[in-house]
C-alpha positions as CSV (number, residue, x, y, z in Angstrom):
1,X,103.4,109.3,7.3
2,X,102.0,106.4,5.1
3,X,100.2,103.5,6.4
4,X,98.9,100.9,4.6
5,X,96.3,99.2,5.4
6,X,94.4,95.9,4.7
7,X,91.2,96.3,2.2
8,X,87.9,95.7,4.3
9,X,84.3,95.5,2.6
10,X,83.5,98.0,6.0
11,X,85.1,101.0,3.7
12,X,87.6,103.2,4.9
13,X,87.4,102.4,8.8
14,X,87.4,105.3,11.5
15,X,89.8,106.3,13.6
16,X,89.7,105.6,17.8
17,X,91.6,106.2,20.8
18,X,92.4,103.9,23.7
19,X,94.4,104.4,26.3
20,X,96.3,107.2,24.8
21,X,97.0,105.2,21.8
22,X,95.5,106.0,18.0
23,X,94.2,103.6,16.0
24,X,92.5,102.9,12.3
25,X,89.5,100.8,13.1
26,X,89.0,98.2,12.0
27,X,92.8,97.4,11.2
28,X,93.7,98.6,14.5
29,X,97.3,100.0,13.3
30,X,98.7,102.4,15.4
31,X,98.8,105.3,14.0
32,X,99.7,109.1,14.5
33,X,97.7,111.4,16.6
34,X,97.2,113.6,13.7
35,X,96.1,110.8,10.9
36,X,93.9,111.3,8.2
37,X,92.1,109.3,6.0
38,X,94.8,110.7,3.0
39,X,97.8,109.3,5.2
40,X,96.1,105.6,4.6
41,X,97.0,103.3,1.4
42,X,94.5,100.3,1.2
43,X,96.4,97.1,0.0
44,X,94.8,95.9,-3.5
45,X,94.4,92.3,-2.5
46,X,94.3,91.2,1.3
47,X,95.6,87.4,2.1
48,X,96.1,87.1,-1.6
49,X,98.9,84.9,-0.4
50,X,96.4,82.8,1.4
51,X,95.1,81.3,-1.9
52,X,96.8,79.2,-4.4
53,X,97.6,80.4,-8.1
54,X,95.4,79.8,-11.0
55,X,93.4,76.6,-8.9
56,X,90.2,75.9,-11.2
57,X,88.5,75.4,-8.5
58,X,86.3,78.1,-6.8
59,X,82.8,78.9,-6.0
60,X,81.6,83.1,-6.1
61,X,78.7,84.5,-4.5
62,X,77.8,87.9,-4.5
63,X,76.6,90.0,-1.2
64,X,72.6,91.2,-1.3
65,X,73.9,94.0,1.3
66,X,77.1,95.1,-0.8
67,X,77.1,93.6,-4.3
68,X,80.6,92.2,-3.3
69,X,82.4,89.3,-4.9
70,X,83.2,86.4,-2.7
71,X,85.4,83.5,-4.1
72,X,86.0,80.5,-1.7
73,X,88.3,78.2,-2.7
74,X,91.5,75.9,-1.9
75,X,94.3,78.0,0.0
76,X,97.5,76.4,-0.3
77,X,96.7,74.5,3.0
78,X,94.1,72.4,0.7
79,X,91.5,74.1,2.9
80,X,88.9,75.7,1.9
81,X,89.2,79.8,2.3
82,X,86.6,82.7,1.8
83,X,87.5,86.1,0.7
84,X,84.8,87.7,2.9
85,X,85.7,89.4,6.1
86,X,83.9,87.0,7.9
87,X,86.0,84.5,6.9
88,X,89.3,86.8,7.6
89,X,88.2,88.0,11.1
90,X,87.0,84.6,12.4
91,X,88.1,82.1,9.7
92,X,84.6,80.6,9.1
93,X,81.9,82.0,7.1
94,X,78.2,81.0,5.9
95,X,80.0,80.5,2.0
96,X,82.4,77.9,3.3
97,X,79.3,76.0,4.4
98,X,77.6,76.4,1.5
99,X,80.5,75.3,-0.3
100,X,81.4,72.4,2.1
101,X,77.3,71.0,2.2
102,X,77.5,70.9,-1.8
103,X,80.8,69.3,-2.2
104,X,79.3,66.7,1.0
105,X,75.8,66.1,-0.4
C-alpha cells in the first residue's frame, strides 16, 4: 500500500508504535505494520494551497542548519504564512517576525 505523505525539512520521518497502532513520524499516518520507507510518496508542495498565486510579495531566507528556502508571504487569508515547519506545526515562526518587525518599523 501507498501513502502519501506531507514533505518535512526532518527527511523521511521514522516509523513508531503506540498502543498497537503504526505510525510515520512525524506525519503520524497510520500506516501498516509492515511499512517501508518505499511504501511512502512525499507530496511535492505541502499547504501550497495555503498561499495565494503569483502575490509579488514575499520575503526568502535561507536555513544556516539546512540550506533550506523559506518564503513567507500573504496566504489567501491576507495573513502572513511561512513555509518552514515551524510555521506548519505551530503556525508562528522567527521569519514571520522578522518579516512583521520590517514591514512595522
Amino acid at each position: 500500500m501507498k501513502y502519501i505523505i506531507p514533505r518535512t525539512n526532518v527527511g523521511l520521518g521514522g516509523f513508531v508504535t503506540l498502543n498497537d497502532v503504526r505510525y510515520h513520524t512525524p506525519s503520524w499516518t497510520v500506516v501498516e505494520e509492515d511499512t517501508s520507507f518505499d511504501d511512502l510518496e512525499f507530496e511535492a508542495k505541502p499547504f501550497e494551497e495555503l498561499f495565494e498565486e503569483k502575490k509579488e510579495e514575499q520575503w526568502k531566507f535561507t536555513s544556516a542548519r539546512s540550506g533550506e528556502e523559506y518564503i513567507v508571504r500573504y496566504n489567501i487569508r491576507k495573513e502572513l504564512s511561512c513555509s518552514c515547519w515551524g510555521y506548519i506545526a505551530h503556525k508562528k515562526c522567527k521569519h514571520i517576525k522578522e518579516v512583521h518587525a520590517e514591514i512595522h518599523s
